[in-house]
Each structure stands twice: as structure tokens, then as C-alpha cells.
C-alpha positions as CSV (number, residue, x, y, z in Angstrom):
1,X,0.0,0.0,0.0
2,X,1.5,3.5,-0.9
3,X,0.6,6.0,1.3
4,X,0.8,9.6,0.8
5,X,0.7,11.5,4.6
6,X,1.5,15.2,3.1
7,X,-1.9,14.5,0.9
8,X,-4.1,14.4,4.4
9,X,-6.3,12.4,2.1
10,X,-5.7,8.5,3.0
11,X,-9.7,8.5,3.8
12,X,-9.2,6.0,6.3
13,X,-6.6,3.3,4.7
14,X,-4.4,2.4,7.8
15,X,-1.4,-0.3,8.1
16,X,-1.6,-2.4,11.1
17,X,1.5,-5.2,12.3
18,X,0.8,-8.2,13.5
19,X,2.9,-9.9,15.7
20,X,2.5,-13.6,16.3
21,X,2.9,-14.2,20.3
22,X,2.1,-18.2,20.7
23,X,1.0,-21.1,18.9
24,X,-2.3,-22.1,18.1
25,X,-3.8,-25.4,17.0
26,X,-5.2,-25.1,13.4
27,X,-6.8,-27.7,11.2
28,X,-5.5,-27.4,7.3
29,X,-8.5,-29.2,6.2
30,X,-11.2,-26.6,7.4
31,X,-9.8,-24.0,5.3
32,X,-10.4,-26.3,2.4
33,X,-14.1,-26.2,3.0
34,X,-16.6,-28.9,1.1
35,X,-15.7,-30.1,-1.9
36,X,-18.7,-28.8,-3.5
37,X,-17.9,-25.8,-2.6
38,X,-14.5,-25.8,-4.4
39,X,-15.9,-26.8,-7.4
40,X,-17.7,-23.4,-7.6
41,X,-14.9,-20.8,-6.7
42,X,-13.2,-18.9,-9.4
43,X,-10.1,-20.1,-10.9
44,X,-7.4,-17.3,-10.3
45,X,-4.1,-17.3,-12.7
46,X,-1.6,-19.0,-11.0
47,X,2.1,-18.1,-9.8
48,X,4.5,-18.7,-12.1
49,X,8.1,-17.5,-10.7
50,X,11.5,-17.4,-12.5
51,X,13.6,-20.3,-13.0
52,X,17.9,-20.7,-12.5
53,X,19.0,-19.3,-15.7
54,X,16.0,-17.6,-17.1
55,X,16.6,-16.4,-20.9
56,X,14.5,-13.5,-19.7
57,X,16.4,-12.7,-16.6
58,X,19.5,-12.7,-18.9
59,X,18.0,-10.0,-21.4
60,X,17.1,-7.9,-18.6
61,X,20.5,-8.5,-16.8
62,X,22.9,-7.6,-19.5
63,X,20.9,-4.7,-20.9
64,X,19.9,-3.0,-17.5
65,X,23.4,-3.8,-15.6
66,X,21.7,-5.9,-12.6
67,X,23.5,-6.7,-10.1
68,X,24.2,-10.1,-9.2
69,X,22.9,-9.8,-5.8
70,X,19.4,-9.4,-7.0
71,X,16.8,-12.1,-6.2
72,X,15.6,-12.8,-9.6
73,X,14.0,-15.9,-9.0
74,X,11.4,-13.9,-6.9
75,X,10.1,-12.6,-9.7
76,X,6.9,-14.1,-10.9
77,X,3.9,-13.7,-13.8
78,X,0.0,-14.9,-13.6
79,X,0.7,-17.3,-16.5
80,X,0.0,-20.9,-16.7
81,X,3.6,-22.5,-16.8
82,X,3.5,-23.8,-20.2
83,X,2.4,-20.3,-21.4
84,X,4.9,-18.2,-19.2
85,X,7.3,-17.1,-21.8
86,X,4.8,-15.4,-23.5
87,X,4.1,-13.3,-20.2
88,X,3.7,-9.1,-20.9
89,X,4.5,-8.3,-17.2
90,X,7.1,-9.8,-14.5
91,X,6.4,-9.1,-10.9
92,X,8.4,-9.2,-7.8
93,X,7.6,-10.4,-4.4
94,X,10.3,-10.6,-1.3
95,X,11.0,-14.2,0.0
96,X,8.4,-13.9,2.5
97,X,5.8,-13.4,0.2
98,X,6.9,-15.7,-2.2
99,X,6.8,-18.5,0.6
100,X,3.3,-17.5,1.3
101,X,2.2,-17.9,-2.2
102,X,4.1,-20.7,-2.6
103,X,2.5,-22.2,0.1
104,X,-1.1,-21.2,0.1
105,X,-1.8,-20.8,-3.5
106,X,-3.8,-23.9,-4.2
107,X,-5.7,-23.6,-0.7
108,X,-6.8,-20.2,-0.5
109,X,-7.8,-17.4,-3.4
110,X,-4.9,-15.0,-3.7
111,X,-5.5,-11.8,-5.9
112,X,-2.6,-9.9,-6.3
113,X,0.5,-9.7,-4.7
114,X,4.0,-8.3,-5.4
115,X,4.6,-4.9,-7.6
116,X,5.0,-4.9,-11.0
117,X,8.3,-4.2,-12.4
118,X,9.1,-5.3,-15.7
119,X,6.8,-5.0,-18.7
120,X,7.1,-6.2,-22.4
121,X,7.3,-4.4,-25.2
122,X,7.3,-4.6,-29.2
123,X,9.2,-1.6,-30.4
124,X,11.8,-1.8,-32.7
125,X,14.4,0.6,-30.7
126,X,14.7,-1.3,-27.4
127,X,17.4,-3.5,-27.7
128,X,15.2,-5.6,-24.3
129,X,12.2,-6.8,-24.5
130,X,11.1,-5.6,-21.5
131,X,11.1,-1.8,-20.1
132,X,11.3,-0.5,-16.3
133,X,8.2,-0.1,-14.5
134,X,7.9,2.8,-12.5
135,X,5.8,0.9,-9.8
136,X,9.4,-1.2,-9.3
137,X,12.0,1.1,-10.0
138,X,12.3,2.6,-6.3
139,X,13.8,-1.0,-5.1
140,X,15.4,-2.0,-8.4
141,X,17.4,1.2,-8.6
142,X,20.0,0.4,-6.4
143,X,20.8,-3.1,-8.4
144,X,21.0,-1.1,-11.8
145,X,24.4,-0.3,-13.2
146,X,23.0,1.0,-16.6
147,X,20.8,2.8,-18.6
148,X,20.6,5.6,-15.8
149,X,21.7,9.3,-15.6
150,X,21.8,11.6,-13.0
151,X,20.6,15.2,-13.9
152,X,20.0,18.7,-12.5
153,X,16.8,19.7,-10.6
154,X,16.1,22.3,-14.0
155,X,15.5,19.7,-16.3
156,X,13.5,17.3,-13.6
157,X,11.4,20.0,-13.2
158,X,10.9,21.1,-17.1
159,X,10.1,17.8,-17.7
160,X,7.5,16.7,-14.9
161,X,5.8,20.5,-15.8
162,X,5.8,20.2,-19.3
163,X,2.9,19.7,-21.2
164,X,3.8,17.8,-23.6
165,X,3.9,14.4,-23.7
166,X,7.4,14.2,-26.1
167,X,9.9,16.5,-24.6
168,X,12.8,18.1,-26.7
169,X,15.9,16.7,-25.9
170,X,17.8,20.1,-26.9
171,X,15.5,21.5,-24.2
172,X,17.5,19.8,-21.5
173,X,21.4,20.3,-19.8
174,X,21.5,16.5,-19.4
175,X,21.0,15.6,-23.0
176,X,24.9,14.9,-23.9
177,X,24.5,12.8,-21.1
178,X,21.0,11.1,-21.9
179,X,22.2,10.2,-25.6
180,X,25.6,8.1,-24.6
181,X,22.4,5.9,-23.2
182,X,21.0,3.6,-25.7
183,X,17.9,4.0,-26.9
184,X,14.4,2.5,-24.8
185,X,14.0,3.1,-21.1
186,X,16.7,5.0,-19.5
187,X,16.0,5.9,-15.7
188,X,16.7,9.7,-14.5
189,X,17.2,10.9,-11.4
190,X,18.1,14.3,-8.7
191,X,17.8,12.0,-6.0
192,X,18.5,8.4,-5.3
193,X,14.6,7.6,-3.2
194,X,13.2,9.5,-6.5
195,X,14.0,7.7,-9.6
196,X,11.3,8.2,-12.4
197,X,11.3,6.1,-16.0
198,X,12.0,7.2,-18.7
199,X,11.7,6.8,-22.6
200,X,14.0,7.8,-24.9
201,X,13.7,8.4,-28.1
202,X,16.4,9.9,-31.0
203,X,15.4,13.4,-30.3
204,X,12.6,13.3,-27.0
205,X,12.5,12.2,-23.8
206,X,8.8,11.2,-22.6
207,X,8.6,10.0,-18.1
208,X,7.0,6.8,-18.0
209,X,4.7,7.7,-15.1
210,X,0.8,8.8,-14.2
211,X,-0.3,12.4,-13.7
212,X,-0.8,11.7,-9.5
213,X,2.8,10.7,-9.4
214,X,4.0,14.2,-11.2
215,X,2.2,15.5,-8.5
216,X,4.1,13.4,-5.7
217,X,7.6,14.0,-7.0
218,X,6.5,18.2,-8.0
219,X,5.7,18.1,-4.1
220,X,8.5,17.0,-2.6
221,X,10.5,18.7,-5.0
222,X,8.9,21.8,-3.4
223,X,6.9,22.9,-6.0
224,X,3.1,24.3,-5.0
225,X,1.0,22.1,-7.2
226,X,-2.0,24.2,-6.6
227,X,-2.6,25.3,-9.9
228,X,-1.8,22.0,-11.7
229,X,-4.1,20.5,-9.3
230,X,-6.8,23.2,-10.3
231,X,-6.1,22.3,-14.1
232,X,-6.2,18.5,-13.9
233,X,-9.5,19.1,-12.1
234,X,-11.0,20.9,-14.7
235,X,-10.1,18.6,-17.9
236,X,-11.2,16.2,-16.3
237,X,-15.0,17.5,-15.8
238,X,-14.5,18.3,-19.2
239,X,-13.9,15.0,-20.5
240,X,-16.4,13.9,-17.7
241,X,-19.2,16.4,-19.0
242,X,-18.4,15.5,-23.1
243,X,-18.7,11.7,-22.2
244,X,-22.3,12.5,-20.8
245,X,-23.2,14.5,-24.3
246,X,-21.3,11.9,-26.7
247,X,-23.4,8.9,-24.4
248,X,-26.8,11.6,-24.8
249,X,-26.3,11.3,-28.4
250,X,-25.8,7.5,-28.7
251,X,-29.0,7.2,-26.8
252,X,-31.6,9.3,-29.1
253,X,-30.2,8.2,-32.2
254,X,-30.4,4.5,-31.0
255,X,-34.1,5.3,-29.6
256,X,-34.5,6.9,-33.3
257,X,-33.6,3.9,-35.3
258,X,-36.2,1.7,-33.0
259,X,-39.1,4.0,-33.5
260,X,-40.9,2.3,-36.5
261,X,-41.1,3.9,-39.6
262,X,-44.4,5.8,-40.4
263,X,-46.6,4.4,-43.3
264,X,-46.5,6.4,-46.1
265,X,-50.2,7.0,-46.8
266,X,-50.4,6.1,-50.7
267,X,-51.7,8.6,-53.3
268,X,-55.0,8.6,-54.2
269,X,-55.6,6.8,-57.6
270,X,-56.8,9.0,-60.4
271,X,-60.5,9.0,-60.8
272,X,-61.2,6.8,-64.3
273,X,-63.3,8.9,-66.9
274,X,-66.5,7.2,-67.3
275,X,-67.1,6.2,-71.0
276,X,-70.7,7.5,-71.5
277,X,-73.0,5.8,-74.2
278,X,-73.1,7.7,-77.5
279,X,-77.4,7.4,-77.5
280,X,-77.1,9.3,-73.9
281,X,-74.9,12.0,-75.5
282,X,-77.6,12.4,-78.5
283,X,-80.4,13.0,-75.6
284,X,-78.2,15.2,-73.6
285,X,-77.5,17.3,-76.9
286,X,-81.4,17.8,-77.7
């Protein structure tokens, strides 16, 4: 759970310890409940962690400079073991976690667990098939030796405030610095506890992360987000109240197409001259 305390807005999320101070007699087979039962609960994806050796791991290893120290075999995906290479996101959970799962994973329904930190993509100028996550980068950081650059609190700041998506690498003091990189996700950062993702392009740098987390690092950065707040606020009742029209729309031209078509009423057929006998004509003439 992240939590936020300078936001005064956790609305009533707490975090409580647990301490364990004796043993207690439990029964494994009560939490299995009646077979009938079982039969009827939904099938979560399973656990799948990393094998010795991984090709994966080595991909991600070499191109991202881990450190050997790193517990790669606690990272995991929700794929079915015979599907698992094919897997768009890796996980990572600490040993105690991973016992837990481990352990518990047939017997009880486990949802999520772990934080994402690795996920796959197709582009052609990534020479890994996976990028950084910024959901995982905060504990990987410290194991990375590459693709990472350390750069002034001027171009942190242009960046996180910048509209644009696509930021001009000729823009920023660290760009000599941000090119010797190679190409994909590169990692920048002012302060160690603050790294954000980044992608880099041949000429822009986009941050991999959401608009709340500009926010978080703008703030304890120092920066009054106030206004920004303000702004986000606004597009988004925007967005909000132009989803209500375009929905408005869809609705009276759906109830138009049911209403059924109104019979045409069909023109009245021309009155046929009556043919009138020539001896009437004769009597009607004298």
C-alpha cells in the first residue's frame, strides 16, 4: 500500500503489524471447505516465478546492468507455466511473500501480490524486451548499473511540468548525457529515493509515469502544485461532462432507429373517366 501522509487524504486506509505471540492449534483441512464448494470458486491465474538461468532474466540482466545480488528468482507472472514465456509483465515479491504464495496458493484465493516491475514491449528501438516499470524502479534502482543518468533539478522540473507528452531533448542540460544511453528506457534521477522512468527516443525524452505521481515528486520537490491541481480538475470535468453529451447522443439516435417507420399514406388513384354511351350524348344534346 502506498501511502501519501503530506496529501491528508488517505480517507481511512491504515497499516496495522501483526505480531505472532504463541502457537495455536489449526486444522489445514477446514480451510479447504466442502468439496462442492470448491468446485464453484473462481479459478485465479496462477504463480509462475522465474527459473535458475531464465533467458528472460539474462536480457534484462545484460541490458539494465543488474547486479548479481538481485533475487531474480522472486520474480513471478500470472501465467500458466506452459504459457509463461509469452508473459507481458514480471512481478516481484520478497521471500516472504513468495513462501506465502508458494504455500497457500492452491488452498486459498490470492488476488494480487508483489509490484510490477518489468513489462514487455514490441518496439523496434529497445534492444530488451522488456522496459522499467515505475511501480518497481524505487527497489530496483539500487541493483541497476546501466541505462541511468543523473541530472540537474532544472531539467526534472521542465520535464514533470511540461505539457507535452514528447519532450525536446535540446531542451535539457542533461541531453549529452542522456544520448551516450542507448535507446528504450533510460532511468533519471536528482535523487537516489526518487528515480522516475524514462523513454528515450532519437530526439525526445517522454517520463513513463501517471499524472498523480507528477504531482508526488513536484511536491517533494517543493513545488506548489496548486494550480496544476486546479487544471487536472478541470479537464477532467470536461472529459467527464463531453462523455455524458457523446453517451446523450448515442441514446436518441439508438431510440430513433427503433421507432418504427411511419406508413407512407399512398396517393390517391386517379378518378377513371367514365365512358358515356353515344345514345345518352344524343339525348343530352337535344
Amino acid at each position: 500500500m502506498r501511502i501519501t501522509p503530506h496529501a491528508q487524504d488517505t480517507g481511512g486506509f491504515f497499516v496495522a503489524l501483526i505480531e505472532k505471540v504463541s502457537e495455536t492449534s489449526f486444522d489445514p483441512s477446514a480451510a479447504n471447505g466442502p468439496a462442492w464448494k470448491k468446485k464453484k470458486m473462481f479459478k485465479d491465474e496462477p504463480f509462475t516465478f522465474l527459473k535458475l538461468d531464465d533467458e528472460r532474466w539474462n536480457d534484462i540482466r545484460n541490458h539494465y546492468g543488474v547486479d548479481e545480488s538481485f533475487l531474480y528468482q522472486n520474480l513471478f507472472s500470472r501465467r500458466l507455466e506452459s504459457n509463461d514465456a509469452n508473459s507481458r509483465q514480471l512481478f516481484y515479491a520478497n521471500d516472504a511473500v513468495k513462501n506465502f504464495v508458494k504455500e497457500n496458493m492452491s488452498k486459498v484465493s490470492i488476488q494480487n501480490a508483489g509490484m510490477k516491475m518489468f513489462s514487455r514491449t514490441e518496439g523496434k528501438v529497445e534492444n530488451t524486451r522488456f522496459r522499467l516499470s515505475q511501480e518497481g524502479i524505487r527497489y530496483l534502482f539500487k541493483f541497476m548499473q546501466k541505462q541511468k543518468v543523473k541530472i540537474g533539478t532544472e531539467d526534472m522540473l521542465f520535464m514533470l511540468k511540461s505539457d507535452e507528452n514528447l519532450v525536446p531533448l535540446e531542451k535539457l542540460e542533461c541531453k549529452g548525457d542522456v544520448r551516450k544511453q542507448q535507446n528504450g528506457t533510460v532511468v533519471v534521477y536528482c535523487d537516489d529515493d526518487e528515480p522516475v522512468c524514462t523513454w528515450v527516443g532519437y530526439h525526445t525524452i517522454a517520463p513513463y509515469i501517471s499524472k498523480e505521481e507528477r504531482l508526488h515528486l513536484l511536491r517533494m520537490m517543493g513545488v506548489d502544485c496548486a494550480e496544476i491541481e486546479l487544471l487536472m480538475k478541470s479537464k477532467r470535468k470536461e472529459k467527464a461532462a463531453q462523455d455524458r453529451e457523446a453517451a446523450w447522443a448515442r441514446k436518441e439516435e439508438a431510440a430513433k432507429a427503433a421507432e418504427p417507420s411511419s406508413s407512407s399514406t399512398d396517393a390517391p388513384e386517379s378518378a377513371e373517366t367514365l365512358e358515356i354511351p353515344e345514345e345518352n350524348v344524343q339525348e343530352m344534346t337535344e
